[in-house]
N, C-alpha and C positions, 0 to 999 in steps of 0.2 A: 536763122535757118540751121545754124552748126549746131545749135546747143537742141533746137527740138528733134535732131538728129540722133544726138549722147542720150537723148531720153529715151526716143523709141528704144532704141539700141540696149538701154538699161531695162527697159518696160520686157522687152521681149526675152531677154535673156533671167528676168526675175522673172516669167512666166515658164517656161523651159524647165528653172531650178523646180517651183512650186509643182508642174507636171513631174516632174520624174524623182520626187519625193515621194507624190500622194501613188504612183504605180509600182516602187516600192513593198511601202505601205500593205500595198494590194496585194505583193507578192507573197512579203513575209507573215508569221504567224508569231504572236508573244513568243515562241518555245525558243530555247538556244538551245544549241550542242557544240560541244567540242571534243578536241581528241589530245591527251598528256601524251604528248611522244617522249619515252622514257631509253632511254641511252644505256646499257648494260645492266639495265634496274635501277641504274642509282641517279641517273643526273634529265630532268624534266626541261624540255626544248619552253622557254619564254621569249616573247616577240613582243617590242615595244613601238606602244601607240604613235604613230607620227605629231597628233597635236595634245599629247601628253607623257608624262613619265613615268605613266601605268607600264607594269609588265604584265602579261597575262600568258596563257594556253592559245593557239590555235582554236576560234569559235566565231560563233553568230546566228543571226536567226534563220530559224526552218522555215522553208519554203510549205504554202498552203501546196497539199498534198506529197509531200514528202515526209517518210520517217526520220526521227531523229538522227538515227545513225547515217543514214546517208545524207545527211544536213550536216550531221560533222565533215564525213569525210570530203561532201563538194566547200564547206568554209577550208577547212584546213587546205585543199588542193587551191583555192583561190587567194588564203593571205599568204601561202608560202611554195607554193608549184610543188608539195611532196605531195605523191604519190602514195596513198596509204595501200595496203594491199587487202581489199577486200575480205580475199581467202582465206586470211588469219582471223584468228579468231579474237575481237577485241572485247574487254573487260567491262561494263558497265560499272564504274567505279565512285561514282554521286549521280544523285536523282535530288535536285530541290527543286525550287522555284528561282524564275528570272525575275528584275527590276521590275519587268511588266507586267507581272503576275503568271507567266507563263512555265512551263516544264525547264526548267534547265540540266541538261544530263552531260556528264564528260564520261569519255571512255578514255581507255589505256590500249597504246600501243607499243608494242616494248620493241625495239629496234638493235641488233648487235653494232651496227655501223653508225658513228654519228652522222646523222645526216643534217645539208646545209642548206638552209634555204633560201629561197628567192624570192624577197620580200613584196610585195602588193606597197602603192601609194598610199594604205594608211599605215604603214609599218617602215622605222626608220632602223629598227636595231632587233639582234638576237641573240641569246646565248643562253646554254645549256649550265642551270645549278643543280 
């Protein structure tokens, strides 16, 4: 009885993960965006993968019906809580392709203040080179 228990238990929360992978899925589009937030021009904000020792830009994939840029700026406000400011004018700075075969585009936001961020559950570390 205790152990067809662990299973349901296991059954149902392996169903759960699979649902809200494949919705996801649903959400996202191939395309990524991100945003270099650049520090007095010279020094670019990197944030490190929580189950790796990638460092990368602020990024991730674009929401079906959302433009790029505003894909940067909702990734970037959800791995790190800054606040990009719209109203500036940001740089389209690369236009390639993602992993997925989709649009990959970074922009540039140049910042006088370094600013600190507050990292999301897949990010364990950050620092500005």
């Amino acid at each position: 009885q205790h152990s067809g228990l662990t299973v349901n238990v296991f059954f149902n929360y392996f169903i759960f993960i699979c649902v809200m992978i494949s919705f996801k899925k649903l959400l996202d589009t191939n395309n990524v965006a991100g945003i270099a937030i650049i520090h007095k021009g010279r020094n670019v904000l990197l944030i490190q993968k929580s189950n790796k020792d990638k460092w990368e830009i602020p990024k991730g994939h674009v929401r079906h019906g959302e433009d790029t840029f505003d894909g940067a700026v909702r990734e970037t406000y959800e791995e790190t809580k800054i606040m990009v400011d719209t109203n500036e004018w940001l740089d389209e700075v690369h236009k390639g392709k993602s992993k997925d075969g989709g649009d990959f585009t970074i922009y540039r936001y140049d910042v006088d203040e370094e600013l600190v961020p507050v990292l999301s559950d897949e990010h364990r570390n950050w620092k500005y080179i």
